[in-house]
N, C-alpha and C positions, 0 to 999 in steps of 0.2 A: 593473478586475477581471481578475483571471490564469485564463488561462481550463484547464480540468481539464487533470492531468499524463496522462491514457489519452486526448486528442483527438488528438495527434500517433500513438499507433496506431492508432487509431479510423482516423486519413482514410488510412493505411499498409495497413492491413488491406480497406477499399475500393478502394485503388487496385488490390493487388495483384490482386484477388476479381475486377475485374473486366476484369485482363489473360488473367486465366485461362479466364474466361468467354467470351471473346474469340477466344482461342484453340484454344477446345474446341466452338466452335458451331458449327465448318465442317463442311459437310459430307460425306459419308464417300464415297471414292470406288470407285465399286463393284469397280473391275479391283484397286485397288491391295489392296482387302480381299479379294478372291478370293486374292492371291499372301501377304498377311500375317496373312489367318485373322481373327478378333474384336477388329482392331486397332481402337483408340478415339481419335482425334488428339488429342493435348496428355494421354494419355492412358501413364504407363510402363508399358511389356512388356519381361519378360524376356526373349523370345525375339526371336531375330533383330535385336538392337541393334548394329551397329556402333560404338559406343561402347563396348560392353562385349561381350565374345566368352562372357561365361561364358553358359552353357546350362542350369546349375542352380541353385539356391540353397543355401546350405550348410546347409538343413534342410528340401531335396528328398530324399521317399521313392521308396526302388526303384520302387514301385509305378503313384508318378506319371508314368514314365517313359512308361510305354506314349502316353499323353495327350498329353505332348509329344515325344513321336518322328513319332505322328498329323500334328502341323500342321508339323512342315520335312518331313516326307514329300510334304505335299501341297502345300507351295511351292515342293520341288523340281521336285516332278512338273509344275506348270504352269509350271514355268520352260523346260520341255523344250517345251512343245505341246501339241496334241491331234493325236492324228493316226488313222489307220483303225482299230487295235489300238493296245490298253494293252500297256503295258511287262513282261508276264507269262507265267509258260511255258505252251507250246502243244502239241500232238503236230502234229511240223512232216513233211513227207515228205523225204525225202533217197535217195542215190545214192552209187554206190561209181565212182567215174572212175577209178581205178587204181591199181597194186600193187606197189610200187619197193622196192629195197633201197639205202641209202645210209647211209656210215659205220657198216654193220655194225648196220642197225636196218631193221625192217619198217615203211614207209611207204605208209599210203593215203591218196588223196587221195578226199572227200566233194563231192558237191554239194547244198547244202540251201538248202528253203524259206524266205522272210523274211516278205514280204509282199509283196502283190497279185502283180505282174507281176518284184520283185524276188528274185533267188536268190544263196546268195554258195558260196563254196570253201572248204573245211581240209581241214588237214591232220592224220590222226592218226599218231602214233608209238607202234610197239609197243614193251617194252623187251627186253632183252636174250632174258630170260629167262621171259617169257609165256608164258601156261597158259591154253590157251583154256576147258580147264574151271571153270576160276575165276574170280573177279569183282574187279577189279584198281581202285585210287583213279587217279582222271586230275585231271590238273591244265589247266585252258586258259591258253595261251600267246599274250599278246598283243604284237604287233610293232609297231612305234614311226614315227614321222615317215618314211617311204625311199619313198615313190611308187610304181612296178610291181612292187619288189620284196615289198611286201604280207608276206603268211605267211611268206613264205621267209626275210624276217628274221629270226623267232626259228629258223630253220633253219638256219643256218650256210653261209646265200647267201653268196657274194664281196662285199668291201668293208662288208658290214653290221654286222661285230666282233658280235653278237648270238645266238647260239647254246643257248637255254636249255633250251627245248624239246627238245634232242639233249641236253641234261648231265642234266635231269630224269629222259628216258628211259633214258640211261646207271645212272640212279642206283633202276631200277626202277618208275618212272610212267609211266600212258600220257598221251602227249600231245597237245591238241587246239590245232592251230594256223589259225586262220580268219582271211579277210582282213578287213581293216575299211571298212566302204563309202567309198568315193573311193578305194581305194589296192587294189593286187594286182590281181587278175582283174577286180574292177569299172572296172577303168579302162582296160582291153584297146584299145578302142576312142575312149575319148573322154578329155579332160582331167578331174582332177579338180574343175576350176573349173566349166566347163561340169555335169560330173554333180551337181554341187549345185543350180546355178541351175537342171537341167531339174526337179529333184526338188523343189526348194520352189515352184516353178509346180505341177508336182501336188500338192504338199501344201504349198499357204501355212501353215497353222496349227500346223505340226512344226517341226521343228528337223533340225541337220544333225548335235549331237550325239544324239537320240532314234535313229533310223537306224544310228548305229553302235552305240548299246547293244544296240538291236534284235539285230542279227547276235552280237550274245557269249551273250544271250538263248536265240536259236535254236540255236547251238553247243549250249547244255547241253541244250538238248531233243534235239540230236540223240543225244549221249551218253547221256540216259536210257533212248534207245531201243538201246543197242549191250548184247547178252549177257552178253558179257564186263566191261564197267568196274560198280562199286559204285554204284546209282544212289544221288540224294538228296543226296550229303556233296563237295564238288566244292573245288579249288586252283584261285588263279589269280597269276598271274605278268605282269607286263607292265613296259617301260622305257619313259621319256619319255612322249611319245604313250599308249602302253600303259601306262603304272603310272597314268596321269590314268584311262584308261578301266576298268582293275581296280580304282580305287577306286568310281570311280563305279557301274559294276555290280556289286559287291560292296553299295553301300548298296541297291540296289532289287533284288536277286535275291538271297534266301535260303538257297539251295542251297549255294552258298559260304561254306565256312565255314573256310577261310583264304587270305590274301591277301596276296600282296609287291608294293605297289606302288612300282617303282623310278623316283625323280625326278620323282613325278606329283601331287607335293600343290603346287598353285599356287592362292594366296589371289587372290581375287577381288577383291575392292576394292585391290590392293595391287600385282598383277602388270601394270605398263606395258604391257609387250610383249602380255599378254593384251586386253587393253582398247584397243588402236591397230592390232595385225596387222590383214595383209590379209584379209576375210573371215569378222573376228570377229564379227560382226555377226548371219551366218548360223548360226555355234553356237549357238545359243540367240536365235532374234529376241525372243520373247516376255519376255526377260529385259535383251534391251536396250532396248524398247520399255520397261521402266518404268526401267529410269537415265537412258534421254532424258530421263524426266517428271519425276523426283525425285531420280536421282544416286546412290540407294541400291539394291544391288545384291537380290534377294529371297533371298538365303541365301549363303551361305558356305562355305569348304570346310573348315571344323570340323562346321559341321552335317550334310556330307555322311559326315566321319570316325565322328560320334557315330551314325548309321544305321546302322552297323557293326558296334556293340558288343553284347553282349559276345561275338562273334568274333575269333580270333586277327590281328591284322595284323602288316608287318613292314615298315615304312617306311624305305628307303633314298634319302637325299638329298645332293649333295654343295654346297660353298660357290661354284663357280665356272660354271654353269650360266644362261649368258647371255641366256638366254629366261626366268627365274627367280632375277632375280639378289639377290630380297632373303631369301633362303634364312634368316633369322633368323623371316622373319613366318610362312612355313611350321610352320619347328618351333614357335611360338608359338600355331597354330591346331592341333598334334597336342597340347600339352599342353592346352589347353582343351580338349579332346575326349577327354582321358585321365579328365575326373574322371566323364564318365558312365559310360566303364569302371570305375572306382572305386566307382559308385555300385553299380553291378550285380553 
């Protein structure tokens, strides 16, 4: 007797039924679901797949947008820490430390609040032709990998080739040049190595990039409290070092509402040199604490791009950038972040 032509998918269709089952009954692990939001194992989400970078579906409305901006917002955010204060503006106190002219522009230098016992330095620039009775756009000027020389590289310090923050003001901007915690003034007295490991002893649950957003944060709160600049509608500019941290504070501070990030979009799962330097570990522990466990990073730097939108960017990147060297997967992660611009 030939036995029925539907048993060969009959025992197909249990087998599979019960690889899936299998695979779907583990269960749900509470940290990885805090970083991936109503993730279901053996379960396809669109969001946050390394397999696949897209971010929408080709019959995502505008409107669902909001919803998923919601969950990479909040696995960036816990990719960062927790730490004393959220990442949001404050009314900070600050100080005027002094009053210089140099290459024919009005320079003062601030000191402002960060948090608890930390304070940092900027610098503003008036431009040429400033009216203190009027209310002027300022742009923040973020300065790049150079250790003491901090702020003053977008100042047109010796050896820094970096001067933007001088061409911006030349070009009628004021501008806000602050140091980035580890580098300039905060390092006056200690190593930048050392200032992290004391900081993450005070604050194991933070990060050591949270802390520097922190300070670009407080920059604009300081600007909101200056007479003269146009509050609310803010520029930022940054190279290397600084076009990574303009992007980044551009997705989690609103006030900015255009952004040049020069040479600073480095893909996360993709970038070596990101993933092995010295110290990477301290960027973001809470982030490498789940690639230790599962290899997958909790977002991406499309999804940081798409936190953006629909804000002006203006992405500058070149092919030979030896800390960045696969500069294809870069631009690959700005065009998948362009279709939420599209969507919007």
């Amino acid at each position: 007797m030939k036995p029925p032509k539907f048993l060969p998918l009959l025992i197909a269709f249990v087998f599979i039924n019960t690889i899936v089952n299998a695979q779907t009954s583990k269960t749900i692990d509470p940290e990885l679901q805090k970083l991936y939001g109503d993730i279901i194992p053996g379960e396809s989400k669109q969001l946050n797949t390394l397999s696949s970078l897209n971010l929408i579906l080709p019959d995502t409305k505008a409107e669902e947008w909001p919803v998923i901006r919601e969950k990479i917002s909040k696995r960036l955010l816990a990719a960062f820490g927790t730490g004393p204060v959220e990442l949001k503006p404050a009314v900070n106190k600050f100080q005027e430390i002094e009053r210089y002219q140099n290459h024919g522009l009005t320079h003062i230098k601030y000191r402002y609040h960060v948090v608890d016992d930390i304070w940092n330095e900027g610098v503003l620039v008036l431009p040429e032709k400033f009216q203190y009775n009027k209310q002027s756009m300022a742009v923040l000027t973020i300065h790049g990998t150079n250790g003491k020389s901090g702020k003053m590289g977008a100042l047109g310090a010796p050896g820094t080739r970096r001067a933007y923050a001088l061409e911006l003001a030349k070009r009628g901007y004021v501008t806000f040049s602050p140091d980035l915690f580890g580098y300039g003034a905060t390092i006056d007295d200690v190593s930048e190595g050392q200032l992290v490991t004391d900081f993450l002893k005070k604050y194991p649950n933070w990060s050591y990039r949270a802390i520097k957003l922190l300070t670009l944060v407080r920059a604009i709160d300081v600007l909101e409290q200056l007479p003269n600049v146009k509050k609310g509608s803010y520029g930022s500019m940054g190279n290397s070092l600084g076009g990574g941290m303009a992007l980044y504070h551009a997705a989690i501070d609103p006030r900015i509402k255009v952004s040049v990030p020069s040479t600073g979009v480095s893909p996360v799962a993709t970038n070596v040199f990101r993933l092995f330097r010295n110290g990477a570990a301290n960027e973001e522990p809470t982030k490498w604490k789940k690639i230790a466990a599962d290899g997958k990073p909790p977002y991406d730097v499309h999804e940081v791009i798409a936190l953006c939108a629909p804000r002006a960017m203006l992405f500058l990147d070149d092919y030979n950038d030896p800390y960045n060297p696969d500069a294809q997967a870069g631009f690959h992660h700005i065009y998948q972040a362009m279709q939420v611009y599209q969507l919007l």
